[in-house]
N, C-alpha and C positions, 0 to 999 in steps of 0.2 A: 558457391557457398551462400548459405542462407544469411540475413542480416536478421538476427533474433536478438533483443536485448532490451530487459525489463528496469524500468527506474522506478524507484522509491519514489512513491507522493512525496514533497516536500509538505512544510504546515506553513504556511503565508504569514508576514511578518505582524497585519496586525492582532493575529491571535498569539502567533507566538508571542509578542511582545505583552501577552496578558494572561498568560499561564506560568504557574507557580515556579520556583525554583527546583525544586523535586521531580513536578511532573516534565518539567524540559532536561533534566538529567535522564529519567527512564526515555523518555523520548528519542536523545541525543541513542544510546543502549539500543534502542527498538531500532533504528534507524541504519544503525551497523549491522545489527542482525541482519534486515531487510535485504541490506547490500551485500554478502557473502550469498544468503539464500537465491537472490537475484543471479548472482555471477553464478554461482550452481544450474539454477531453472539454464537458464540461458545457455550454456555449454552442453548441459543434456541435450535441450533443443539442435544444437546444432550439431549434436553430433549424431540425430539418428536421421533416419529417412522418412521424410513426414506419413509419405505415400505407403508407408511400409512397416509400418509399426507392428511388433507386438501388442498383445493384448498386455504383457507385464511392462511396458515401453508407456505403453498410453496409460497404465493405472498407477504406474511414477508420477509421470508427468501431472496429472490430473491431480494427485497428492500433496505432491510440491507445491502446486500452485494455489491448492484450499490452501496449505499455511501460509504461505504470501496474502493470501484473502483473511485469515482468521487476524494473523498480525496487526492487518491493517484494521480492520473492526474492534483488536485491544486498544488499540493507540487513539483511535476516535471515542471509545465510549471511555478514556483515562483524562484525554480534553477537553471534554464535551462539557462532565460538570463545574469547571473553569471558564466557558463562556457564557458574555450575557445572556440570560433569559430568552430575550428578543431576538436574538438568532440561534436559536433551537431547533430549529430546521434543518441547519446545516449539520446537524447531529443524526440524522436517520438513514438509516443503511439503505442504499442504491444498489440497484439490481445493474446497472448501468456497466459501461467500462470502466473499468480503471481509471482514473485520471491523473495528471503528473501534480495533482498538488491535493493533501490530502481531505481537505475540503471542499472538493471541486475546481475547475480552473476559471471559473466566472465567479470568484467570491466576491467582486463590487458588484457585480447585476443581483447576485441573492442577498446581498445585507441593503 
């Protein structure tokens, strides 16, 4: 058995701790989401044969997971204009992995 299993970025505490009352309620929402669509991806995943996929197996798959990517691109560009100015940087979409926290996992070496 494969070990496949996607985690939610989290939002690191000192931005959360600087974003609105509202936009951490839709967040808190986003983040549930994330986590149902995640335990979905992930049991697909394990339930087919990598090696062996259909083509409607791999155009699931690949679906699922743009939404798992669009999600995350709502949720950063809903934060985004709630953080200072000065780290506006950590606002631009990454071509990169995924990472477990949704601003990156080195957010003291970027701020």
């Amino acid at each position: 058995q494969r070990t496949v299993c996607l985690n939610v970025p989290a939002v690191k505490n000192p931005i959360w701790g600087n974003i609105s009352p509202s936009i951490r309620a839709q967040e808190i929402k986003m983040q549930k989401i994330l986590k149902l669509l995640a335990a979905g991806i992930t049991a697909f995943a394990r339930s087919v044969n990598g090696t062996n996929m259909t083509d409607e197996q791999q155009g699931a798959l690949a679906l699922l997971c743009n939404v798992q990517f669009e999600i995350n691109c709502f949720r950063k560009s809903a934060i985004c204009p709630t953080v200072n100015p000065k780290f506006a940087g950590l606002c631009k979409t990454s071509s990169t992995p995924p990472p477990t926290l949704l601003f990156g996992d080195n957010l003291p070496k970027q701020v």
